[in-house]
Backbone bond lengths (Angstrom), bond angles and torsions (degrees), N, CA, C in turn:
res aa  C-N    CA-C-N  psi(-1)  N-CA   C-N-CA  omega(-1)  CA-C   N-CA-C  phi
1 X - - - 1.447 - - 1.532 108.72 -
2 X 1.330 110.24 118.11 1.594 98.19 179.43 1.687 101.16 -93.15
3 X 1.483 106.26 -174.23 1.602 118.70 -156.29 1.383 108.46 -51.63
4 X 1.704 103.09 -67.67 1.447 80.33 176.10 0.914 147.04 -68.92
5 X 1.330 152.70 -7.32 1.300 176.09 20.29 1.739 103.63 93.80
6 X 1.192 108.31 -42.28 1.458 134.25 162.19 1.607 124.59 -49.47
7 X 1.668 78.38 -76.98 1.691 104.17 166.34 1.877 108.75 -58.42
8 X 1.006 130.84 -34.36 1.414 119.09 -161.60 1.956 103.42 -97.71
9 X 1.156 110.63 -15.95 1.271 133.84 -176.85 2.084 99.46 -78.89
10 X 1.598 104.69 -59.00 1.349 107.12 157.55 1.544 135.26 -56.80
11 X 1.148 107.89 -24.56 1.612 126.91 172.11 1.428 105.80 -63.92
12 X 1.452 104.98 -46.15 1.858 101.58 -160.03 1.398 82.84 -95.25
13 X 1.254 150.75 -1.65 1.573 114.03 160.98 1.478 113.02 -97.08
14 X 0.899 113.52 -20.32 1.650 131.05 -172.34 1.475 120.45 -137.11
15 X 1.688 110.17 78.73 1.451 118.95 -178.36 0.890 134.01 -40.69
16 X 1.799 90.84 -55.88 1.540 112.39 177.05 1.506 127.55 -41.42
17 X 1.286 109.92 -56.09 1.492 148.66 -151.51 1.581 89.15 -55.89
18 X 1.765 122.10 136.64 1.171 95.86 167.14 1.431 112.19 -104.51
19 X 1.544 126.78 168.95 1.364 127.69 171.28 1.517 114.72 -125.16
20 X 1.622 89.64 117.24 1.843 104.79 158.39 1.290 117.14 -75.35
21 X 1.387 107.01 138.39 1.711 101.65 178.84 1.676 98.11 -129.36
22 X 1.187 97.73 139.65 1.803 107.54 160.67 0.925 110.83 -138.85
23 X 1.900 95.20 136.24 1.131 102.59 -165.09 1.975 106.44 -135.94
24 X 1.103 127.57 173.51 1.526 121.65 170.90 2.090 82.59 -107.64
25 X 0.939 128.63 -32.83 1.556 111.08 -177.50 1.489 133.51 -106.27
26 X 1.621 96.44 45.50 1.695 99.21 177.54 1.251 115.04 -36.37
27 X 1.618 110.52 -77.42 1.402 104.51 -177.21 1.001 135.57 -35.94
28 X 1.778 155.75 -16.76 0.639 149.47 -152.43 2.371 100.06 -118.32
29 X 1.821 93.25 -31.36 1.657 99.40 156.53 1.499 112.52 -52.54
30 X 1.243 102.14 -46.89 1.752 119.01 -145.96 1.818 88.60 -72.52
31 X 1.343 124.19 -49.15 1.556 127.09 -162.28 1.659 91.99 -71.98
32 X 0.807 128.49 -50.59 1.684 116.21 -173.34 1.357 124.28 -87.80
33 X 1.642 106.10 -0.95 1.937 115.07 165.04 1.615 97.88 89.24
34 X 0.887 138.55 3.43 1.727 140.58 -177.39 1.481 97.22 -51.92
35 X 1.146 139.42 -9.86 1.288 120.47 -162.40 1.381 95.81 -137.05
36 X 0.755 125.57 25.66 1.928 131.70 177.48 1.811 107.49 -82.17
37 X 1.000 92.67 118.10 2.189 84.63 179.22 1.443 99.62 70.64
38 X 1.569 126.94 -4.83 1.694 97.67 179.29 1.135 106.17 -109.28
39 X 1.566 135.70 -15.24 1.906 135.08 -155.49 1.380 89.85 -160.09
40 X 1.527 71.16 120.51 1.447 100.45 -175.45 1.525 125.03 -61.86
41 X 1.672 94.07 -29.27 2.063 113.56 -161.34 1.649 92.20 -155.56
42 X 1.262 110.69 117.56 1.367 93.43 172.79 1.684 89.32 -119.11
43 X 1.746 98.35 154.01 1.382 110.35 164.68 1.588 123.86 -122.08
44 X 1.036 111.98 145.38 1.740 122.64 -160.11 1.501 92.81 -81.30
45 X 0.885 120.79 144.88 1.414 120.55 155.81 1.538 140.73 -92.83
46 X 1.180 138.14 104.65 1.461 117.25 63.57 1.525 85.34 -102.71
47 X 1.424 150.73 168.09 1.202 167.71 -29.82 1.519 124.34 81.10
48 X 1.208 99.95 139.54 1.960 111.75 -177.28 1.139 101.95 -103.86
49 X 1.471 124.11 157.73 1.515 148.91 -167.51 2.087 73.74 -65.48
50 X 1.139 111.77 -69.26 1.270 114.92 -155.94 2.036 114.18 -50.83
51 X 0.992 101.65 -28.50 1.518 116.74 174.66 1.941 98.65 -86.89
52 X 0.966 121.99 -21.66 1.405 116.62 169.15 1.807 110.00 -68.34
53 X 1.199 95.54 -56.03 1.306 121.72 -161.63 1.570 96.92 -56.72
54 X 1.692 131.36 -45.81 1.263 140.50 172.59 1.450 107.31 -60.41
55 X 1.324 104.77 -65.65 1.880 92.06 169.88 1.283 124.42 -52.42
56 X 1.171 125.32 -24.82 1.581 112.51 176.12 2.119 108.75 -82.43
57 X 0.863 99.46 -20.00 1.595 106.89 -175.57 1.783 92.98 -87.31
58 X 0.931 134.84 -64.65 1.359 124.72 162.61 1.500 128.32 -23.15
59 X 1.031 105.81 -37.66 1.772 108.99 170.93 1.413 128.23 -102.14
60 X 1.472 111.48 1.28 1.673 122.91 -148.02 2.061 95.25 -134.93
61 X 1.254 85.83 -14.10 1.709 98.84 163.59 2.108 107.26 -59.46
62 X 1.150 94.26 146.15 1.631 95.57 -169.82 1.838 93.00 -103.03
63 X 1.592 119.88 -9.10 1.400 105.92 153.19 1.305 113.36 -77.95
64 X 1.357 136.24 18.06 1.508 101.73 175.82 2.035 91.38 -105.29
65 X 0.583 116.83 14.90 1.817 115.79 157.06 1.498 97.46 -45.32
């Protein structure tokens, strides 16, 4: 099962829930819409502690209710 497949599988049991995804092949999610309504924050790979650290505060914010 690759990520998203994962992620969208986690989506439909648990709406709420948010999902970070990292990935080395956004672009190729991003061109066919796979990630629309399912991930919340996606991160490109390779990635910095500091770009981690933003995606997790992005989803863990009590405005994104």
């Amino acid at each position: 099962m690759r990520g998203d497949q994962l992620a969208a599988a986690i989506k439909q049991r648990h709406p709420a829930l948010p999902i970070i995804l990292a990935t080395a092949f956004a672009d190729d999610l991003k061109a066919n819409g796979t990630l629309n309504g399912i991930v919340d924050h996606l991160l490109i790979k390779p990635f910095s502690m500091a770009e981690l650290c933003e995606a997790v505060a992005s989803v863990a914010t009590p405005a994104r209710q």
